[in-house]
Each structure stands twice: as C-alpha cells, then as structure tokens.
KEKOLPA-802350 format. One record per residue (C-alpha): residue in one letter; x negated, y, z; chain; residue number from 1. Coordinates in nm, 3 decimals. Last residue first. Layout:
% KEKOLPA-802350
<res = A	c1 = X	c2 = Y	c3 = Z	chain = A	n = NUM>
...
***
This chain:
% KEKOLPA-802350
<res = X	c1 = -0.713	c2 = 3.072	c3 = -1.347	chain = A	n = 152>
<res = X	c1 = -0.586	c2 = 2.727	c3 = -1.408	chain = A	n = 151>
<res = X	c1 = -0.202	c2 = 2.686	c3 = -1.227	chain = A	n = 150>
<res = X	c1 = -0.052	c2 = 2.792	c3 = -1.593	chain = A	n = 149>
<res = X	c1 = -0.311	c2 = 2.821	c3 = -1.875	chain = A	n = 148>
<res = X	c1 = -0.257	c2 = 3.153	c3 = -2.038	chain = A	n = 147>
<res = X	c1 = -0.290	c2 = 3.171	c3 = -2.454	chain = A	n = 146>
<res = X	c1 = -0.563	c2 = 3.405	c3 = -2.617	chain = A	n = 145>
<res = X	c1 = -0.711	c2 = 3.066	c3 = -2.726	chain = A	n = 144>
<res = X	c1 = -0.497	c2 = 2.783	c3 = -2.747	chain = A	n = 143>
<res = X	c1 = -0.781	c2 = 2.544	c3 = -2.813	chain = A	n = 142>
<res = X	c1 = -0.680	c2 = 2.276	c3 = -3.039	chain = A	n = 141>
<res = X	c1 = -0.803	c2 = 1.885	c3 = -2.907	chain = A	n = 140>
<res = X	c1 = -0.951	c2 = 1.602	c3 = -3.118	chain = A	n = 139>
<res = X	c1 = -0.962	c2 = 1.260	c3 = -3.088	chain = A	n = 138>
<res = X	c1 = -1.178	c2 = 0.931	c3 = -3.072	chain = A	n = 137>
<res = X	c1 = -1.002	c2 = 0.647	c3 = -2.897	chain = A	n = 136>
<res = X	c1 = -1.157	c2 = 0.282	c3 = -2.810	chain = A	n = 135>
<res = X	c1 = -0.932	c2 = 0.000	c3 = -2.669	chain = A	n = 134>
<res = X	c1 = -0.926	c2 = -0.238	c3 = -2.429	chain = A	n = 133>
<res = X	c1 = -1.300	c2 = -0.208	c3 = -2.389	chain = A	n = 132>
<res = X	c1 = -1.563	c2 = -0.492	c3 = -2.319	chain = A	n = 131>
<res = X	c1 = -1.905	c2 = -0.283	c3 = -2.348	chain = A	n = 130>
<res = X	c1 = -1.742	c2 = -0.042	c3 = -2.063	chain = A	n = 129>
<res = X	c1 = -1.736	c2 = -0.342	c3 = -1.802	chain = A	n = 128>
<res = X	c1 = -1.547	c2 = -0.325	c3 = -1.503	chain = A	n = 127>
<res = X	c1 = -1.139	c2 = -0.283	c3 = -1.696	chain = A	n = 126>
<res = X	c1 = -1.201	c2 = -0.093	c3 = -2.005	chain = A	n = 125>
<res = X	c1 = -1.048	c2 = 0.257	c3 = -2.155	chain = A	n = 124>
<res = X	c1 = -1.258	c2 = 0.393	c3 = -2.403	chain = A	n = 123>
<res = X	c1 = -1.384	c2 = 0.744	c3 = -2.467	chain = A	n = 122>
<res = X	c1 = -1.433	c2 = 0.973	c3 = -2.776	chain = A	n = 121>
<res = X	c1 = -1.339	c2 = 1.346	c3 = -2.740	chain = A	n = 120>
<res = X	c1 = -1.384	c2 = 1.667	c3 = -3.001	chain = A	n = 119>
<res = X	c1 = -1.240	c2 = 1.988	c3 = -2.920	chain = A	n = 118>
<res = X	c1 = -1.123	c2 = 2.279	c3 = -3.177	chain = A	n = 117>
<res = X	c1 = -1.064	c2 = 2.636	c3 = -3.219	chain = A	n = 116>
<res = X	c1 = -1.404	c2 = 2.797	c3 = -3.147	chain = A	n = 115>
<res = X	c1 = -1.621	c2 = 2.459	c3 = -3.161	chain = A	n = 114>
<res = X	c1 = -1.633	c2 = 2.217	c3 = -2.871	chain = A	n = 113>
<res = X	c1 = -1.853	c2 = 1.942	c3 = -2.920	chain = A	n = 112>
<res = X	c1 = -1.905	c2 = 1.597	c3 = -2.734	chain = A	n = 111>
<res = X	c1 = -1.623	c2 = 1.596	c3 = -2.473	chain = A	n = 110>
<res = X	c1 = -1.659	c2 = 1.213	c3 = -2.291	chain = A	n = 109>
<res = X	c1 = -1.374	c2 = 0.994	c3 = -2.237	chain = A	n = 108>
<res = X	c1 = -1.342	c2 = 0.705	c3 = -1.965	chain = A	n = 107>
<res = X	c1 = -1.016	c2 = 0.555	c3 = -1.890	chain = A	n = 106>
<res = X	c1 = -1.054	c2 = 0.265	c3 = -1.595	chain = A	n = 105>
<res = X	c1 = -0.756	c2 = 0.021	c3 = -1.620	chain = A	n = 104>
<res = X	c1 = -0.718	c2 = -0.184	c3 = -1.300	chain = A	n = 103>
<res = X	c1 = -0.674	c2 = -0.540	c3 = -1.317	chain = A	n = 102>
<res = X	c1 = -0.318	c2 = -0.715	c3 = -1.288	chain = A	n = 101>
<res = X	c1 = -0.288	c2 = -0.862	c3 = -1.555	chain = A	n = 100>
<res = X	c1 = -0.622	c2 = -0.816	c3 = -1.817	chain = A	n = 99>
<res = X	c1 = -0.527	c2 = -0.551	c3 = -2.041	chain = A	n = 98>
<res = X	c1 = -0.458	c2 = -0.677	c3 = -2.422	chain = A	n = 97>
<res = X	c1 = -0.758	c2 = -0.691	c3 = -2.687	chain = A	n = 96>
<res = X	c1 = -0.957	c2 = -0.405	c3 = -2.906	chain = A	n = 95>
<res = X	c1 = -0.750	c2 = -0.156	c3 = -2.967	chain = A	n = 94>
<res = X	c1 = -0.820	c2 = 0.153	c3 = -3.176	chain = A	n = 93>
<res = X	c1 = -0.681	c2 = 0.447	c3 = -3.041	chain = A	n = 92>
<res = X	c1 = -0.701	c2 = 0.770	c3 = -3.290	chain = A	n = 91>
<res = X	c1 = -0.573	c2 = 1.089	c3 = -3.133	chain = A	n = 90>
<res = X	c1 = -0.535	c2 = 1.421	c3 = -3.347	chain = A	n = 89>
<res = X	c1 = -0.421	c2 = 1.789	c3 = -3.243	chain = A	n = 88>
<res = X	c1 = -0.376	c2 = 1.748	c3 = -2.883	chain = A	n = 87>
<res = X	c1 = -0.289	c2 = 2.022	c3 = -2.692	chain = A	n = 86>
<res = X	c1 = -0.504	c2 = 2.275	c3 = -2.532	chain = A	n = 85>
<res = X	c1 = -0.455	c2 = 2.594	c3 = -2.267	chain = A	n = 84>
<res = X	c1 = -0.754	c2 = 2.782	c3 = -2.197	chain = A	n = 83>
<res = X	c1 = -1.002	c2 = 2.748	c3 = -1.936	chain = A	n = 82>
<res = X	c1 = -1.352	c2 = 2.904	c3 = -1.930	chain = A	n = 81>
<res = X	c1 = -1.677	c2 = 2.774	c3 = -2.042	chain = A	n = 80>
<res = X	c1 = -1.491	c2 = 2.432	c3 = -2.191	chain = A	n = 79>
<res = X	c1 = -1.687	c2 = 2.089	c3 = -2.155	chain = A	n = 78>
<res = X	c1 = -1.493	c2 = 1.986	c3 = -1.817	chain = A	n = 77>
<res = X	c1 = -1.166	c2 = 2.120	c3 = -1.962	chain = A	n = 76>
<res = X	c1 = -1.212	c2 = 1.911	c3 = -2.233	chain = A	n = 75>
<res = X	c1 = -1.291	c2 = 1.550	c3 = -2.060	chain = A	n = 74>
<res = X	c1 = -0.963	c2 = 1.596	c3 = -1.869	chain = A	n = 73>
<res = X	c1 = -0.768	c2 = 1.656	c3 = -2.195	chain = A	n = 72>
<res = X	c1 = -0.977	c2 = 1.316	c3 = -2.262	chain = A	n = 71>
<res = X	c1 = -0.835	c2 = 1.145	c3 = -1.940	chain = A	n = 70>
<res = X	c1 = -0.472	c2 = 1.298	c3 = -2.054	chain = A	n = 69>
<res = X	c1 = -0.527	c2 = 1.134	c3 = -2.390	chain = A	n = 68>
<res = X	c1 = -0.705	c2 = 0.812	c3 = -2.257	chain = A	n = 67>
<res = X	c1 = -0.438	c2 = 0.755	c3 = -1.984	chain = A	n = 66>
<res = X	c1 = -0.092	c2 = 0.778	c3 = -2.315	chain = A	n = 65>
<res = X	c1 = -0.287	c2 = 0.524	c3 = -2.470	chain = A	n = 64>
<res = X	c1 = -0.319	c2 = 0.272	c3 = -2.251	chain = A	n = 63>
<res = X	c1 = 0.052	c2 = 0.313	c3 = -2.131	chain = A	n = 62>
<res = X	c1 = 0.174	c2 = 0.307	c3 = -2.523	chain = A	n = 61>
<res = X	c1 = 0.002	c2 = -0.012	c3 = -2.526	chain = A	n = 60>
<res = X	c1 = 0.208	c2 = -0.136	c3 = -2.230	chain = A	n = 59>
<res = X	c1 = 0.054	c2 = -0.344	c3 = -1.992	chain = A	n = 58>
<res = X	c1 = 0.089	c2 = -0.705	c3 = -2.011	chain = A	n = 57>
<res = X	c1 = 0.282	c2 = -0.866	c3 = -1.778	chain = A	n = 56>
<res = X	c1 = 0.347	c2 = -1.157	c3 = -2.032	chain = A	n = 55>
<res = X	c1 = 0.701	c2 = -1.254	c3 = -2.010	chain = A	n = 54>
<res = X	c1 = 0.791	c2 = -0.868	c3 = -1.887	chain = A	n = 53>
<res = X	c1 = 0.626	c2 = -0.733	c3 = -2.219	chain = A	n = 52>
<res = X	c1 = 0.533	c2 = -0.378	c3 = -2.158	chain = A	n = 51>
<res = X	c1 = 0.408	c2 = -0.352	c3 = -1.796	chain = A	n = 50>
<res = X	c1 = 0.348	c2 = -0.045	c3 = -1.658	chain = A	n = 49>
<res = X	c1 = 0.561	c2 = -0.037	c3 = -1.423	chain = A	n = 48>
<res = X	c1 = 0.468	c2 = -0.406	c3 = -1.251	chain = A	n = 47>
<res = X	c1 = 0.131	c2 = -0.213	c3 = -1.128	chain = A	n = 46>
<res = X	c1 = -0.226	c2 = -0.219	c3 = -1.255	chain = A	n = 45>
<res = X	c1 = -0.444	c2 = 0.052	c3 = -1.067	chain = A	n = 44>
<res = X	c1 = -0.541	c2 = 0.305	c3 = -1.291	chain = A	n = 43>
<res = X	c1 = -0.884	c2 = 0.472	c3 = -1.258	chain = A	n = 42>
<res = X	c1 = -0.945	c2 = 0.840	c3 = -1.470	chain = A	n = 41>
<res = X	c1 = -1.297	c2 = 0.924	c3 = -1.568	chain = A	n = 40>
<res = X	c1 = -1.394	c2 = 1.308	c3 = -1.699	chain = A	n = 39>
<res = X	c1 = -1.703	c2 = 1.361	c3 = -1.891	chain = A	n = 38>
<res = X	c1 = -1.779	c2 = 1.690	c3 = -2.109	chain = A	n = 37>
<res = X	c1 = -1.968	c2 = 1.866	c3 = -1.730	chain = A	n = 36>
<res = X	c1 = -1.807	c2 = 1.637	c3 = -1.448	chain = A	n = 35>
<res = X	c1 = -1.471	c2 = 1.492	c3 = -1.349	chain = A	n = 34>
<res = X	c1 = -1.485	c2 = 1.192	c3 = -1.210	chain = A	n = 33>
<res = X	c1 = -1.222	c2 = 0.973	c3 = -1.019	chain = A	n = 32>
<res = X	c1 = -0.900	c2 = 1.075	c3 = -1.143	chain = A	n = 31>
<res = X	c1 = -0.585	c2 = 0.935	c3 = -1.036	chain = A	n = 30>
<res = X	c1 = -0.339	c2 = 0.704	c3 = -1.175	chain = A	n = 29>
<res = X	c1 = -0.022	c2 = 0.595	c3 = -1.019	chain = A	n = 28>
<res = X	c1 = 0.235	c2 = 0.618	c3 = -1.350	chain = A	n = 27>
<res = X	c1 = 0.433	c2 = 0.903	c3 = -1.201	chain = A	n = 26>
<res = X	c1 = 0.136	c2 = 1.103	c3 = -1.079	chain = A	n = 25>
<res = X	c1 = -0.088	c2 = 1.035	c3 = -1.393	chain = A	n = 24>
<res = X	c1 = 0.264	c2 = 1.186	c3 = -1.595	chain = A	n = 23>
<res = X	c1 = 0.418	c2 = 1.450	c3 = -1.356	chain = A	n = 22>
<res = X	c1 = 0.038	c2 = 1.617	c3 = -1.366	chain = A	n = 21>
<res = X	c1 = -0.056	c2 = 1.644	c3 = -0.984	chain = A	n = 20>
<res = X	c1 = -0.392	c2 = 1.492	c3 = -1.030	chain = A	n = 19>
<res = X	c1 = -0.473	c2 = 1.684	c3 = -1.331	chain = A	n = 18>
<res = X	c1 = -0.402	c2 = 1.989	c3 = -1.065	chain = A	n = 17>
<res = X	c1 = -0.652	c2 = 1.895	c3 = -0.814	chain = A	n = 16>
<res = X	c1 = -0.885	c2 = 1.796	c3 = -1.069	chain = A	n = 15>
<res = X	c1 = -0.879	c2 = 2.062	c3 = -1.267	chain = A	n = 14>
<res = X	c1 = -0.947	c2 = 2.314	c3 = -0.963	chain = A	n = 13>
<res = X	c1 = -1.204	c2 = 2.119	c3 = -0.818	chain = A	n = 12>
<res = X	c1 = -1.370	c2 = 2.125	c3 = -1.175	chain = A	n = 11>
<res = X	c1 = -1.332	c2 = 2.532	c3 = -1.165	chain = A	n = 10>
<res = X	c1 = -1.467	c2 = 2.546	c3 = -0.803	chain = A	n = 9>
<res = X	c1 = -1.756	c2 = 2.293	c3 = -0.820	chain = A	n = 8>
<res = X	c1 = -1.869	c2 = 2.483	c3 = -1.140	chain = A	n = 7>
<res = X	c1 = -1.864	c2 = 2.312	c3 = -1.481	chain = A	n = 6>
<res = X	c1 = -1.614	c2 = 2.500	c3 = -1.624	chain = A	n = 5>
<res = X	c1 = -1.650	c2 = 2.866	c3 = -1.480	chain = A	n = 4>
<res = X	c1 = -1.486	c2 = 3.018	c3 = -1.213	chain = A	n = 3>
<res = X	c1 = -1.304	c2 = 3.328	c3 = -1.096	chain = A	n = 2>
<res = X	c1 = -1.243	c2 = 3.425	c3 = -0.742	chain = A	n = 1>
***
C-alpha cells in the first residue's frame, strides 16, 4: 500500500525506521513527534554522551549530531512522497552547555521544500524552547529519482 507524507501510514513508517537508525538507537534517543514539517526527538542524558568527563557535559558534537537526524525527521514529514536526502548545509549556533543530567529535547520544523532542496530550523532545549542549547538552521538535497531503502 503506498502512502503519502503526512498520512498515519507514511509517518508510522518514518518513525518506526528513524527509531531504528544505528545512530538515535546507539545514543538512546527516540522520537516523540513526527507530524506534517515538525518532527521532535527526546534524549535522555546518559554518562555516553558526555564530552568532558570533569564536567559531565554533553558533547557538542552529540547536540549536534540529534538536531540533524531530528531535522532529516522534520523533512520527511514535509515531503509528498519519500526520497532519499542528505544534508547539504547545517549551521548550529550554541547558546550555553546541557544541563547534567537533563534530557535534551531536539525540535526542528521543515519550512519550504523546493524541487532539489529542504529548508529546517529547530533548537534543541531541555523544558523550555525560549532557553535553547543551541539553535540550527540547515538545508537538506533531495535525491530525487534515487530509492529510499526500508521507505516505500
């Protein structure tokens, strides 16, 4: 049965497999919305992810690795059909260190999609989205023609 982005079935679909990415699985992350342009990914705070063991600060590159998979995420919610994407350009701008041992909440929203190109902004924040850990704006290239493997 074929779906379209924004369906029940195709955002199932993404979920379910997003999920089961090696890197969200390996890191403990897991997505916890996944709607039309808007995907939201939660990730509890855990002793792997910390950068500087004298601090227990999470890794920057941790931060930033969640808001590129949570605005992949974000694309395949705003696409009509699936097709594979990579990112093209990420800019993460941060704004202060994770708080130990709070969850990290990634939050990235697809505002245009144009025939070769996605656009994403998003933060990643602990409760409150007006006090961010960092802020990313990106953009994604649509593979068209390509096949997405595990997406029909």
């Amino acid at each position: 049965m074929s779906s379209s982005a924004g369906s029940p079935d195709f955002n199932d679909l993404v979920r379910e497999r997003m999920n089961l990415t090696p890197y969200l699985a390996s890191i403990g992350g897991e997505m916890i919305e996944l709607s039309e342009a808007r995907a939201r990914v939660r990730l509890p705070y855990g002793p792997h992810l910390v950068g500087d063991p004298r601090t227990g600060v999470v890794h920057g590159g941790v931060v930033t690795g969640i808001l590129d998979h949570t605005a992949g995420m974000a694309v395949f919610g705003k696409l009509r059909r699936p097709v594979p994407i990579a990112t093209l350009d990420l800019r993460i701008d941060y704004m202060k260190p994770a708080t130990l041992g709070e969850a990290i909440v990634a939050d990235v929203t697809c505002l245009k999609v144009t025939h070769d190109i996605a656009f994403v902004r998003g933060a990643a924040y602990h409760a409150d989205p007006a006090d961010a850990i960092a802020l990313c704006t990106g953009a994604f290239i649509l593979i068209r023609g390509g096949v997405s493997p595990g997406i029909p």
